[in-house]
C-alpha positions in Angstrom: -47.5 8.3 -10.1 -46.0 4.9 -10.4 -43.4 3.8 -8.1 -41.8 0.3 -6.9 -42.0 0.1 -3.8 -41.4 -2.5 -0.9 -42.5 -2.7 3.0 -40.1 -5.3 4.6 -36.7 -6.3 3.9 -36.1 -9.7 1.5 -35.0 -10.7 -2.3 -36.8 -8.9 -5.1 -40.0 -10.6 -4.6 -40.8 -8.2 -1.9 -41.1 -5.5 -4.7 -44.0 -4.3 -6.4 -45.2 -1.8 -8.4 -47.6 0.5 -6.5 -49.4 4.0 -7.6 -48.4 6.8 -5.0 -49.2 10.3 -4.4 -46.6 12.7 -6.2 -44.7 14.4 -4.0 -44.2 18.2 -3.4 -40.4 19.4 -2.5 -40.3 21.2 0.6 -38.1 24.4 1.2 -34.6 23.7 -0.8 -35.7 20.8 -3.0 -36.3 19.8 -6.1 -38.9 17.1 -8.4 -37.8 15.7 -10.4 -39.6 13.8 -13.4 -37.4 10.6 -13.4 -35.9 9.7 -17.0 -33.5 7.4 -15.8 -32.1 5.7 -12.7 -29.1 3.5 -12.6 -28.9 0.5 -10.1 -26.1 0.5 -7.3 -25.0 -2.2 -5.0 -26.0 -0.3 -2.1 -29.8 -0.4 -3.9 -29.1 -4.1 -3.3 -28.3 -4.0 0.1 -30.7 -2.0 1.2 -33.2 -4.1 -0.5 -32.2 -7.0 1.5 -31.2 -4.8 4.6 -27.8 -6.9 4.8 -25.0 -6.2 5.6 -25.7 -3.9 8.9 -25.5 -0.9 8.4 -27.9 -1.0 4.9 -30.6 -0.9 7.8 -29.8 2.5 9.3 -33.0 4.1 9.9 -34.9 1.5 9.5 -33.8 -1.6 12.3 -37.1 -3.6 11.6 -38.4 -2.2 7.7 -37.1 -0.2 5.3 -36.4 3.5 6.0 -37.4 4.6 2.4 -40.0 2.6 1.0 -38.5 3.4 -2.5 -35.1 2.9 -3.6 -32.7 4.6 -6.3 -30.3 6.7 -5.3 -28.2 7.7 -8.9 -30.8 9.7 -11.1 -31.5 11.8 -14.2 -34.2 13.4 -15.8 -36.0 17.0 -15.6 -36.9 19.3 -13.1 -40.3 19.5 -12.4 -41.0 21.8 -9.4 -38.6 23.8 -7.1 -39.6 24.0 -3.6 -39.2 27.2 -1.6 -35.3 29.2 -1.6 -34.0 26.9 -4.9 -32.0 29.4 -7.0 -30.1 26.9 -9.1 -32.7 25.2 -10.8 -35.9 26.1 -12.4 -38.6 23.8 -14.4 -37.4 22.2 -17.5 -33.7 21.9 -16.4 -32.0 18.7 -17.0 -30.2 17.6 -14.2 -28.6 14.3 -12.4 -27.2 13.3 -9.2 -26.9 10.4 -6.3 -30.1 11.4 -4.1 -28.5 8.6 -1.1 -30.1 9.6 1.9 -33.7 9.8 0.3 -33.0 7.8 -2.7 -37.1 7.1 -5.0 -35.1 7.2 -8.4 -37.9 3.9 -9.0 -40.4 6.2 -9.8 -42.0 8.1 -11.9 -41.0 11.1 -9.7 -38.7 11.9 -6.9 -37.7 14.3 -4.6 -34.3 15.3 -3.7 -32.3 18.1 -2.2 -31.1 20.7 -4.5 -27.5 20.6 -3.1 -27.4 16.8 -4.4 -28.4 18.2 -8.2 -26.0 19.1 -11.1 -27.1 20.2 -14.7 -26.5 17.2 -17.0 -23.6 17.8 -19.5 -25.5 17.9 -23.3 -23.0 15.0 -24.4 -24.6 12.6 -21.9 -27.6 10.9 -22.3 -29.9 10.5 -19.3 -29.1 6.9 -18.9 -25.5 8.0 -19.5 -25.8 10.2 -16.9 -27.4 8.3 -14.0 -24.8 5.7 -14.6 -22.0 8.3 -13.0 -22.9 9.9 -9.9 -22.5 7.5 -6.7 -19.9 4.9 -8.5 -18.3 8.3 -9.9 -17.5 9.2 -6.8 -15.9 6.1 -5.5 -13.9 5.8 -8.2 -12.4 9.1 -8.3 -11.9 9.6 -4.6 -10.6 5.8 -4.3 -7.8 6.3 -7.0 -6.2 9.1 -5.6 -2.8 8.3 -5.7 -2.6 6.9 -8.7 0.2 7.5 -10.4 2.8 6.3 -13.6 5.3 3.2 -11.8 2.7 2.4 -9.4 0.8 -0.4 -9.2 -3.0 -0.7 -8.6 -5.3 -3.4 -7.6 -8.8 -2.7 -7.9 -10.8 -5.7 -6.6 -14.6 -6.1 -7.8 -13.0 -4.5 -10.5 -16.3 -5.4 -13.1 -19.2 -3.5 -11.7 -19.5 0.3 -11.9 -17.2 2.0 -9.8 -14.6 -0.8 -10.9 -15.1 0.1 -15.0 -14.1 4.1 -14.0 -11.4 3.5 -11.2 -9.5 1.5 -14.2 -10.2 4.2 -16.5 -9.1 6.6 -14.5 -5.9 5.1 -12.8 -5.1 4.1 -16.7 -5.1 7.6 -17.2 -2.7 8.7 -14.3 -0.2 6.4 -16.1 -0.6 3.3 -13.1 -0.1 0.0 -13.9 -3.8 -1.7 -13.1 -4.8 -5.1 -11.7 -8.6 -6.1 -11.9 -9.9 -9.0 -9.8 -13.4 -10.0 -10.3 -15.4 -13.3 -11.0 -14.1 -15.1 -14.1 -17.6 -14.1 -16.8 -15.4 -10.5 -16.0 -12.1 -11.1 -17.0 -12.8 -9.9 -20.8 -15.0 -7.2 -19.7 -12.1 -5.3 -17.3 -9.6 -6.1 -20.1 -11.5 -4.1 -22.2 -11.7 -0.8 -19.4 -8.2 -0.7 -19.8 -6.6 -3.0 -16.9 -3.3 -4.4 -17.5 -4.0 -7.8 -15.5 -6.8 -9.7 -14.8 -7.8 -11.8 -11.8 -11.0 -14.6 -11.4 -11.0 -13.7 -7.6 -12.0 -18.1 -7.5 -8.9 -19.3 -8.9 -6.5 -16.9 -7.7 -5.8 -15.4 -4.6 -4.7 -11.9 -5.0 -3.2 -11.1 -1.5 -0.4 -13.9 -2.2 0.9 -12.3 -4.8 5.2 -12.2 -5.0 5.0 -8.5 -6.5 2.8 -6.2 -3.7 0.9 -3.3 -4.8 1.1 0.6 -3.9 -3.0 1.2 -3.7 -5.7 -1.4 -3.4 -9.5 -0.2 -3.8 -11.6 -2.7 -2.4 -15.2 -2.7 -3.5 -16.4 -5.8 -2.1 -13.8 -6.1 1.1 -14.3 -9.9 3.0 -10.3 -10.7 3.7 -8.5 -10.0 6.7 -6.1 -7.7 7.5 -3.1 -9.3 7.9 -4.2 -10.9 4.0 -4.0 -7.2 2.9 -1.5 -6.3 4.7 0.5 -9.1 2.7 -0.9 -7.8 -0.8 0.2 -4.1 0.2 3.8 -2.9 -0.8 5.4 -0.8 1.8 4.3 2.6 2.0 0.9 1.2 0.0 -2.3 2.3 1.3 -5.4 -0.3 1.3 -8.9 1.6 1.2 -12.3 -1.1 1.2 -15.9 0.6 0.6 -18.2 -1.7 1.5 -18.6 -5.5 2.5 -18.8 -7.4 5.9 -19.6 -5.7 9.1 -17.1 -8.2 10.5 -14.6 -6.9 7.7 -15.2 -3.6 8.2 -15.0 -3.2 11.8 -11.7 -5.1 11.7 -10.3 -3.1 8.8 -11.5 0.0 11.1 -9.6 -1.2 14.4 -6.9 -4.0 13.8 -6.2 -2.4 10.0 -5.1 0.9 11.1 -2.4 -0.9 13.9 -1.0 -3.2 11.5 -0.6 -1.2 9.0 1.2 2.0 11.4 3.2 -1.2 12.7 4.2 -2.1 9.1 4.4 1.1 7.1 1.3 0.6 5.0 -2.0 2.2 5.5 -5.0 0.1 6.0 -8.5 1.4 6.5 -11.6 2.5 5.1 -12.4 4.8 1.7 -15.2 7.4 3.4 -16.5 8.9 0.2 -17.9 12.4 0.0 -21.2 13.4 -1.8 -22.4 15.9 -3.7 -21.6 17.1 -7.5 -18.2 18.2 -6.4 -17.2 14.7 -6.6 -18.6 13.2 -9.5 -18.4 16.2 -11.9 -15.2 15.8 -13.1 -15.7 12.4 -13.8 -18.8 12.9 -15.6 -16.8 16.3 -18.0 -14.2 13.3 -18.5 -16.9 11.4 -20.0 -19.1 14.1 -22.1 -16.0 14.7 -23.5 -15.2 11.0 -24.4 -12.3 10.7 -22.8 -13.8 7.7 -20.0 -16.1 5.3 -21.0 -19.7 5.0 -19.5 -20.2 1.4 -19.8 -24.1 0.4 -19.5 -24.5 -3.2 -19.5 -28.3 -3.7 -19.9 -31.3 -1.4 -19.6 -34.5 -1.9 -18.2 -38.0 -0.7 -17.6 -39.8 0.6 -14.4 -41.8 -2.5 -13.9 -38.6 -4.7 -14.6 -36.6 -3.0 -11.3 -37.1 -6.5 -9.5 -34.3 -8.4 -12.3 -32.2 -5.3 -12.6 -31.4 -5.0 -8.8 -31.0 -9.2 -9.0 -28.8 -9.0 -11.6 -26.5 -6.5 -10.0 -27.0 -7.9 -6.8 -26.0 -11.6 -7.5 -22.7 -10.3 -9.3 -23.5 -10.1 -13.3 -23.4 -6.7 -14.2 -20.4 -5.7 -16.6 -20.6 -2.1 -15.3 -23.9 -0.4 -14.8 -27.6 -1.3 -15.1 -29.9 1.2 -16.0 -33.7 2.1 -15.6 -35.1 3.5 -18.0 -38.8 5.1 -17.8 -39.0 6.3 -21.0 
């Protein structure tokens, strides 16, 4: 089968397009025959094994030598004790931990696996699972009278968390780079913010829940942008900004009645299903950018990576 794979950490010239054994599932997985893959910033990252913690498991090269962690096509094979699938079921899911969604086939654990909803396309479909999950879990608490700042607000998880704190009746702030503004204005967000002109942390009215996708401030910065009683949650970003966000955030914001710390989203299909029902039933909006093919993954993680996406980019191997 064909697969893109890469050997050492770098930009997308390390990538290459490479024919590999296909893989057999072992006891409790699945094959899947890959119809579609959709790119996530954390493909990025682990590309270029930066920040950190993208090199977990693999210090000096990559742990999985192919990346793609949100997929869809059709099973293919069921390894030993897999009840809930058979050949020829059309599934999806975010296979993280051994991610090869850039291949012709992949191999993931059953438990990762949902049936795809009818209404969705493949490509649909891929585009919901990991940035699914980040959205619905990092709105929680939205809510009608409250107001919500979602920074990074243009890529994937940024076009559903608008959607779906629109829908809980918040009032919702988008901050992004300014070739964005239109785009989040379109998902539904109230206000718009070029992250290079504006700083949104000095802003005289506070908010009651800020998602952070793409945290790099410090904490006293969001403790400023944070109404009392708010809670801040950041997935992803600096090490630095983490760790502080993990120690000094959760002091200053017990000292000042906020909450400050980090969003630790939970996997499987119980966390993006009900997004992805919202959406076969048209009631979110899967927003897919651009679309390209297998031997094209090199651009598609670039143009993610460096910040252009207007929601999700898509691989497509039909």
């Amino acid at each position: 089968m064909k697969a893109v794979v890469h050997d050492r950490y770098g930009g997308p010239e390390v990538l290459r397009v490479e024919d590999v054994p296909t893989p057999a599932p072992a006891a409790g997985q699945v094959r899947v025959r890959v119809v579609a893959t959709s790119v996530n910033l954390s493909d990025w990252e682990c590309l270029r094994g930066s920040p950190a913690y993208a090199r977990i498991g693999g210090l000096r090269a990559p742990a999985r030598r192919t990346l793609g962690s949100d997929l869809a096509g059709v099973v293919d094979e069921v390894g030993d004790g897999v009840t809930r699938f058979r050949p020829g079921d059309e599934v999806y899911g975010d296979n993280l931990q051994l991610k090869g969604g850039f291949a012709e086939y992949a191999i993931a654990p059953a438990s990762v696996l949902a049936h795809k909803p009818g209404q969705l396309s493949f490509a649909e479909a891929s585009a919901v699972p990991q940035a699914g999950a980040i959205a619905w879990q990092g709105t929680a608490g939205a809510a009608a009278g409250r107001r919500i700042l979602i920074n990074g607000a243009g890529g994937g998880s940024g076009m559903f968390a608008i959607q779906l704190a629109r829908r809980l009746g918040a009032q919702v702030t988008g901050v992004d780079n300014a070739g964005k503004l239109e785009f989040m204005r379109s998902a539904g967000a109230d206000e718009v913010i070029d992250y290079r002109r504006d700083d949104f942390t000095r802003t005289a009215d506070p908010y009651d829940l800020i998602l952070d996708l793409v945290a790099h401030r410090s904490v006293f910065a969001y403790r400023r942008a944070l109404a009392r009683g708010g809670r801040y949650r950041c997935v992803g970003g600096s090490v630095p900004t983490l760790l502080r966000v993990l120690t000094a955030g959760w002091l200053v914001g017990h000292l000042t009645g906020r909450t400050i710390g980090v969003l630790a989203v939970r996997e499987g299909p119980a966390q993006f299903e009900p997004l992805a029902d919202l959406c076969a039933s048209g009631q979110v909006r899967i927003a897919i950018d651009r679309t390209f093919a297998l031997d094209q993954v090199p651009a598609a993680l670039a143009h993610v990576g460096e910040g252009r996406a207007l929601g999700k980019v898509v691989i497509d191997l039909t």
